[in-house]
C-alpha positions in Angstrom: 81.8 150.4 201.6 82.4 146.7 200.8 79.6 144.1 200.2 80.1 142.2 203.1 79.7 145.1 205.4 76.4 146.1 203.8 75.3 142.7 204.3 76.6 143.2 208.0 74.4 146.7 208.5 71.4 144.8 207.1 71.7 142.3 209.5 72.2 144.6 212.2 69.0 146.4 211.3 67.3 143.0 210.7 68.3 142.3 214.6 67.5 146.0 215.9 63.7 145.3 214.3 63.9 142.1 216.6 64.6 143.6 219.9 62.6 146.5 219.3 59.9 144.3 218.8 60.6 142.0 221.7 61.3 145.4 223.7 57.7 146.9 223.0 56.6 143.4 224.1 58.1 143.5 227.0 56.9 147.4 227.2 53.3 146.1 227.3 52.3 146.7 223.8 50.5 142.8 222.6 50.5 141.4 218.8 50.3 144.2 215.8 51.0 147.5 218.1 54.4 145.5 219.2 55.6 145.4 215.2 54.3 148.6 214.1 55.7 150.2 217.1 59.5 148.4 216.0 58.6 149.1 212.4 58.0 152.8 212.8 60.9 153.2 215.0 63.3 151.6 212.3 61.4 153.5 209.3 62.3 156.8 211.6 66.2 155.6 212.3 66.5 155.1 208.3 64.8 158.6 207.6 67.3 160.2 210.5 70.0 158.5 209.3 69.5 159.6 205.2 69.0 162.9 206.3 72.2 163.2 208.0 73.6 161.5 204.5 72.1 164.4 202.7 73.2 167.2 204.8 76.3 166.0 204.4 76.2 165.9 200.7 74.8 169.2 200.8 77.7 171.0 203.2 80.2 169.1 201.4 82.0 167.4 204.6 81.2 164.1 203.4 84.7 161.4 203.9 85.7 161.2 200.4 85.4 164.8 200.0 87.5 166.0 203.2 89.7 162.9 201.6 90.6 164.6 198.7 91.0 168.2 199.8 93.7 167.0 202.6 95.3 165.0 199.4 95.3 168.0 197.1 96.8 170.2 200.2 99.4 167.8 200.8 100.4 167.5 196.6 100.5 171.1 196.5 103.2 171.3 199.2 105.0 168.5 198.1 105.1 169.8 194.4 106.2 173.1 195.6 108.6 171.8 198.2 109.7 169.6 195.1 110.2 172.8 192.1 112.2 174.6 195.4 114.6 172.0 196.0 115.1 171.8 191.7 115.2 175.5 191.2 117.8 175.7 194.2 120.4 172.5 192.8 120.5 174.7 189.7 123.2 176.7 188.8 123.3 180.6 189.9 123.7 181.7 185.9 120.4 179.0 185.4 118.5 180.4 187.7 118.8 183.9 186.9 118.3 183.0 182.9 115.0 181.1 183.5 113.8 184.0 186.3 114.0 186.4 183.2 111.8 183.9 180.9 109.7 183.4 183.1 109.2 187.6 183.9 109.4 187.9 180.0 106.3 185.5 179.4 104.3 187.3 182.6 104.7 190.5 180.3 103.3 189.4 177.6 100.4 187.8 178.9 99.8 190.9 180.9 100.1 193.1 177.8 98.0 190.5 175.5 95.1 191.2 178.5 
């Protein structure tokens, strides 16, 4: 989140505080009730809004998360798709030679287990 739209959701919660104020006005409520009324009613859309932050958090499905498992899901295909498409241009004789390696090195680290 960039500076400038902080400074944007500050105002905007700066100008909710005004109409709720001038809303509970309007409602009936006169001088102090009107502002604590707004000011409790902001104070309860900041504690809603921080606990849907941390339950989030908590569950894991916050953006830069989901972000990075779709990235990591799309890298392992491509790298796959990638080592295919070498492991296929190589010659019949190469691929056979470095299918043996690699079955010879799964031995050992089996039998070193």
């Amino acid at each position: 989140m960039t500076r400038g739209r902080v400074l944007l959701i500050g105002l905007a919660v700066l100008a909710l505080g005004g109409v709720g104020l001038l809303g509970f006005r309007a409602a009936g409520l006169e001088g102090f009730s009107a502002g604590i009324a707004a000011q409790a009613l902001l104070v309860m859309i900041v504690i809603i809004w921080t606990g849907s932050y941390l339950f989030r958090v908590v569950t894991g499905n916050m953006t830069f998360m989901e972000q990075r498992r779709r990235y990591r899901a799309v890298y392992d295909e491509q790298t796959t798709q990638d080592l295919e498409a070498r492991f296929d241009a190589l010659p019949e004789a190469e691929q056979q030679e470095l299918l043996r390696r690699i079955g010879a090195d799964e031995d050992k680290s089996t039998a070193d287990s």
